[in-house]
C-alpha positions as CSV (number, residue, x, y, z in Angstrom):
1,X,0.0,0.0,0.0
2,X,1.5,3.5,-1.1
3,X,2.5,5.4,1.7
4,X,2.0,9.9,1.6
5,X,4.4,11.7,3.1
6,X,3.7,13.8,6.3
7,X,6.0,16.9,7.1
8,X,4.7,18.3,10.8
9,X,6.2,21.7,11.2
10,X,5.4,23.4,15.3
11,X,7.8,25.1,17.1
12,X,6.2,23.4,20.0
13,X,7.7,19.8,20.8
14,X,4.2,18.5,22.4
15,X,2.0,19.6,20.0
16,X,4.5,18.0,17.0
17,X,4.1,14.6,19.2
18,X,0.5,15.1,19.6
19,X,-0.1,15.2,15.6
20,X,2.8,12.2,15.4
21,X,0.8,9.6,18.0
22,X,-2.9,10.5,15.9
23,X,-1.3,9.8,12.5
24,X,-0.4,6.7,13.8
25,X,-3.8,5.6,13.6
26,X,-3.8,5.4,9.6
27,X,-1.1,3.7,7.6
28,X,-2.0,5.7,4.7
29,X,0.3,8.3,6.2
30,X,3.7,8.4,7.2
31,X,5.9,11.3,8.9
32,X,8.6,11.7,6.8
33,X,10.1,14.9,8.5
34,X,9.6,17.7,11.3
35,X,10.4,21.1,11.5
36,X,10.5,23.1,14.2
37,X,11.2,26.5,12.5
38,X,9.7,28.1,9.6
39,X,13.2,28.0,7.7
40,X,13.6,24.8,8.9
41,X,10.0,24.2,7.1
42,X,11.4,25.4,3.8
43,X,14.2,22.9,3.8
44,X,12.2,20.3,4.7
45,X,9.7,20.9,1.8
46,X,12.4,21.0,-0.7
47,X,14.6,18.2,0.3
48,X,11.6,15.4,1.6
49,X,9.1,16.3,-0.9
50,X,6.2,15.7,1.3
51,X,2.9,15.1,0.6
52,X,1.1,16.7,3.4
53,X,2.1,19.3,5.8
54,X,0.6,20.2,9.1
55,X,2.0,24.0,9.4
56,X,1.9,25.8,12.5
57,X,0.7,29.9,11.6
58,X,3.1,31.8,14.2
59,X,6.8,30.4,14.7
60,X,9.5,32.3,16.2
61,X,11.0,33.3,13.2
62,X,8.5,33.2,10.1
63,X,4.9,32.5,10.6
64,X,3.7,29.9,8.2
65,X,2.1,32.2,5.4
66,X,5.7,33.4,5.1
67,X,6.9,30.1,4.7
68,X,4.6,29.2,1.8
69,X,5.4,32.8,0.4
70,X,9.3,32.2,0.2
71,X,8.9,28.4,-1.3
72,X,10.3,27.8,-4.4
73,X,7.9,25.7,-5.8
74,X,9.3,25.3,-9.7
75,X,9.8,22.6,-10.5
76,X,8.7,21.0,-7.3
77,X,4.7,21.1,-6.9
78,X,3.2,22.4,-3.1
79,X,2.5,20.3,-0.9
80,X,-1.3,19.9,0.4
81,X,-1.2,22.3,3.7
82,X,-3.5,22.0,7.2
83,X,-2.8,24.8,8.7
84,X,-2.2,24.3,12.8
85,X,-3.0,27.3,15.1
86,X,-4.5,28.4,18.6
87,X,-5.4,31.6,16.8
88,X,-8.7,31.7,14.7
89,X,-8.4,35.4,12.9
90,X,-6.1,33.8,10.7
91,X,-8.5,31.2,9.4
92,X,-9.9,33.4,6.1
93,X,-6.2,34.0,4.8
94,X,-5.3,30.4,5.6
95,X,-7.6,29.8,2.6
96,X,-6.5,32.5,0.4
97,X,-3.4,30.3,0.4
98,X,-5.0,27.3,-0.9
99,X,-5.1,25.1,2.9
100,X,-7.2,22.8,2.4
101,X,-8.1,22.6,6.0
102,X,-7.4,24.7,9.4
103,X,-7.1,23.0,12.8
104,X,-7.8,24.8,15.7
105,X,-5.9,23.9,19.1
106,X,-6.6,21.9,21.4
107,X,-8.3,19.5,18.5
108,X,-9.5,16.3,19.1
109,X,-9.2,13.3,17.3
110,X,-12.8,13.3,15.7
111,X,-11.8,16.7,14.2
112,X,-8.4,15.4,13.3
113,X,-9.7,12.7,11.9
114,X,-11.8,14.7,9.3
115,X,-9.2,16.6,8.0
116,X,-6.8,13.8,7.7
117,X,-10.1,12.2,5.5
118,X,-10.3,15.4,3.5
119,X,-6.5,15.3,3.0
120,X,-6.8,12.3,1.4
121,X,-9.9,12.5,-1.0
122,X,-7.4,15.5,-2.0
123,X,-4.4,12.9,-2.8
124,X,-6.0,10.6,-4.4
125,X,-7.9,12.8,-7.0
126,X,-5.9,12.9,-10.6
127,X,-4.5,16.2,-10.2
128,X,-7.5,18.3,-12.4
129,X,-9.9,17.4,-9.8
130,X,-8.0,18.5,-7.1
131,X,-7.4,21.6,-8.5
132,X,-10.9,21.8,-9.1
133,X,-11.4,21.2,-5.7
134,X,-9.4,23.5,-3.9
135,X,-10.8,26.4,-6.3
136,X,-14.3,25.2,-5.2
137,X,-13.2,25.3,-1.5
138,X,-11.4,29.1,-1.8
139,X,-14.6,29.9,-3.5
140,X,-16.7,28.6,-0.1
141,X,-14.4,30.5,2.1
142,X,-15.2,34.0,0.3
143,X,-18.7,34.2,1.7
144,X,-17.1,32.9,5.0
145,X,-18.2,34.7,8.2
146,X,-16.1,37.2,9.0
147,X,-13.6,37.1,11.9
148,X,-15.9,36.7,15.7
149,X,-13.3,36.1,18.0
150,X,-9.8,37.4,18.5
151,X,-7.6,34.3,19.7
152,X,-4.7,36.3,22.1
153,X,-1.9,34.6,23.7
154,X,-1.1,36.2,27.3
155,X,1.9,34.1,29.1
156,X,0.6,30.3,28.9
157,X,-3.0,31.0,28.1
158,X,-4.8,31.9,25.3
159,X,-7.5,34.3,25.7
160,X,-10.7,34.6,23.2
161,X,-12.4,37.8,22.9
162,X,-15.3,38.5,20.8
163,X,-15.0,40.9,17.8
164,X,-18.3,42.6,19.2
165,X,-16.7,43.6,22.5
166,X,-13.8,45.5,21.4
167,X,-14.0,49.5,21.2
168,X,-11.2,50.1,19.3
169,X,-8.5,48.8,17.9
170,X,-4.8,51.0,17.7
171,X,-1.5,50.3,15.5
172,X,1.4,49.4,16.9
173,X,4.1,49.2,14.8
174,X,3.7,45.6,13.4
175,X,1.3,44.5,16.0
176,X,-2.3,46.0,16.9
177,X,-3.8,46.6,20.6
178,X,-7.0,46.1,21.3
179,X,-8.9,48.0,23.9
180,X,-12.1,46.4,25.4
181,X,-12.9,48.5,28.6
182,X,-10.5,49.2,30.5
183,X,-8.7,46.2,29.5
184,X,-6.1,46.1,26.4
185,X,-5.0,43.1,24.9
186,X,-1.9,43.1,22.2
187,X,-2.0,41.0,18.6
188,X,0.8,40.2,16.7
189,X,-0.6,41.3,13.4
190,X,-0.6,44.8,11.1
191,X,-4.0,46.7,11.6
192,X,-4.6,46.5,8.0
193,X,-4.6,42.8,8.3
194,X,-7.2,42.6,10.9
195,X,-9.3,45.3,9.0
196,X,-9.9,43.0,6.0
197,X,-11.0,40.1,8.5
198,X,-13.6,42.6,10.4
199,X,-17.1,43.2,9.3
200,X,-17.2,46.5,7.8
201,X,-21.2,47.0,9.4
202,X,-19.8,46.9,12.7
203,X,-16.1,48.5,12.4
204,X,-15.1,51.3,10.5
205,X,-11.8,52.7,9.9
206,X,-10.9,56.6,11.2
207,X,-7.4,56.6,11.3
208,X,-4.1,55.0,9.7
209,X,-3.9,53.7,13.4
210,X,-7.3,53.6,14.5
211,X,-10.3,51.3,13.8
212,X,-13.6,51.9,15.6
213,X,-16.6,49.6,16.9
214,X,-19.2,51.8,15.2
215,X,-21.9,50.1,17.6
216,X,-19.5,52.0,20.9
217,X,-19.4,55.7,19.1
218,X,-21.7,58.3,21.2
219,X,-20.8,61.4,19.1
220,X,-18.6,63.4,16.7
221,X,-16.6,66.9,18.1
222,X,-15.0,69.6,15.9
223,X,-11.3,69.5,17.1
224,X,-9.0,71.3,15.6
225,X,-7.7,72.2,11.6
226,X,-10.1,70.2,10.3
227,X,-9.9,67.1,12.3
228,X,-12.2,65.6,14.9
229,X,-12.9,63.6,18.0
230,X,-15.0,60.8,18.1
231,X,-16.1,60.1,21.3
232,X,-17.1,56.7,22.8
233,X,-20.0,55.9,25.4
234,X,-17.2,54.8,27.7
235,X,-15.7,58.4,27.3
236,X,-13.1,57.6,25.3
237,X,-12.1,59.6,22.4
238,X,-10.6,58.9,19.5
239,X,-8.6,61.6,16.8
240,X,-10.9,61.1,13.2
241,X,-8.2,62.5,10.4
242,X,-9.5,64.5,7.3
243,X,-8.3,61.7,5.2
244,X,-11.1,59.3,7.1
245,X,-13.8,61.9,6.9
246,X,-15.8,61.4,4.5
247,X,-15.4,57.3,4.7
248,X,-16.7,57.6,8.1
249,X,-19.4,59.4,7.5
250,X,-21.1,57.1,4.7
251,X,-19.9,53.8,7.5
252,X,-21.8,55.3,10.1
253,X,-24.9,56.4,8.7
């Protein structure tokens, strides 16, 4: 019986082991390599050729779109991808690059299971079908929901906090904070990012740095030089540029 080739890549040793022991439940499957590193992913894709991999999103030193971005994939085809993450807001552009599944941790092995089953519908199609497939499947996730829940790692626990309950959400650098009350919670991901994953009825965009909860504004001040405050039910207020003027406006209507 033919054998597929299974590259796990986690920077996590437990959760590699944990994806090892459930593969060892099909013999269709064996793990050919692991990677602990998103570089170390890239050589492992070029030199074992595997069939499968089960790629963690955020590594310590490229996440695992960035690893599928720098692959050099001529002559050698991709390999199918699961992507393997604690953190849901990445689950739409998991898609836009052609996963055919996304895991969320802790899994079980039911919901393991299913996405080793889809994985190998996917491998055994003559390779037109599969390509038909996967464009079928990107298709399915453009009308996807969009994002609910921020997924945010504080020390050894992930916290989930529901797209509804945030006010505001601020740049920082590379990263974005969210501010829910008078809490704040940092995500490592560009604001721009996380505004093409949030509903555009509920947020709207009033600053390069800024995103509002439309549903937490209370009113709209003159400030100064043509520029504006809008102010929050909590009491916060936020700095509306000119550029965002007119956007917000139609948004919040």
């Amino acid at each position: 019986m033919a054998q597929f080739r299974v590259l796990i890549v986690d920077d996590e040793p437990l959760a590699r082991e944990r994806i090892r022991e459930l593969l060892k439940r099909d013999r269709e499957f064996v793990v050919a390599a692991e990677a602990s590193s998103g570089r170390a992913a890239i050589d492992a894709i070029n030199t074992d050729r595997p069939d499968l991999v089960f790629l963690d999103v955020q590594m310590p030193d490229l996440d695992g779109f960035e690893v599928l971005r720098l692959l050099e994939v001529e002559p050698l085809p991709l390999p199918l991808i699961i992507f393997v993450t604690a953190f849901d807001q990445h689950a739409v552009r998991a898609f836009e690059f052609h996963a055919i599944d996304y895991l969320m941790k802790p899994f079980d092995r039911e919901r393991f299971g299913r996405a080793l089953d889809h994985a190998k519908k996917q491998l055994k199609r003559p390779d037109d079908e599969n390509a038909l497939g996967v464009r079928q499947l990107l298709a399915d996730q453009r009308v996807k929901k969009y994002l609910e829940r921020f997924a945010v790692k504080t020390g050894e626990k992930v916290v989930f906090v529901p797209a509804q309950n945030v006010d505001a959400i601020e740049a920082e650098g590379n990263y974005a904070r969210l501010k829910v009350g008078a809490v704040s919670y940092l995500v490592r991901e560009t604001i721009s990012s996380i505004e093409a994953q949030l509903d555009p009825n509920i947020f709207v965009r009033i600053h390069r740095a800024t995103i509002v909860n439309k549903r937490r504004v209370k009113e709209l001040q003159t400030w100064t030089r043509g520029e504006y405050r809008v102010i929050l039910h909590n009491g916060t207020w936020l700095k509306l540029s000119r550029g965002y003027r007119e956007h917000f406006d139609k948004s919040i209507k």
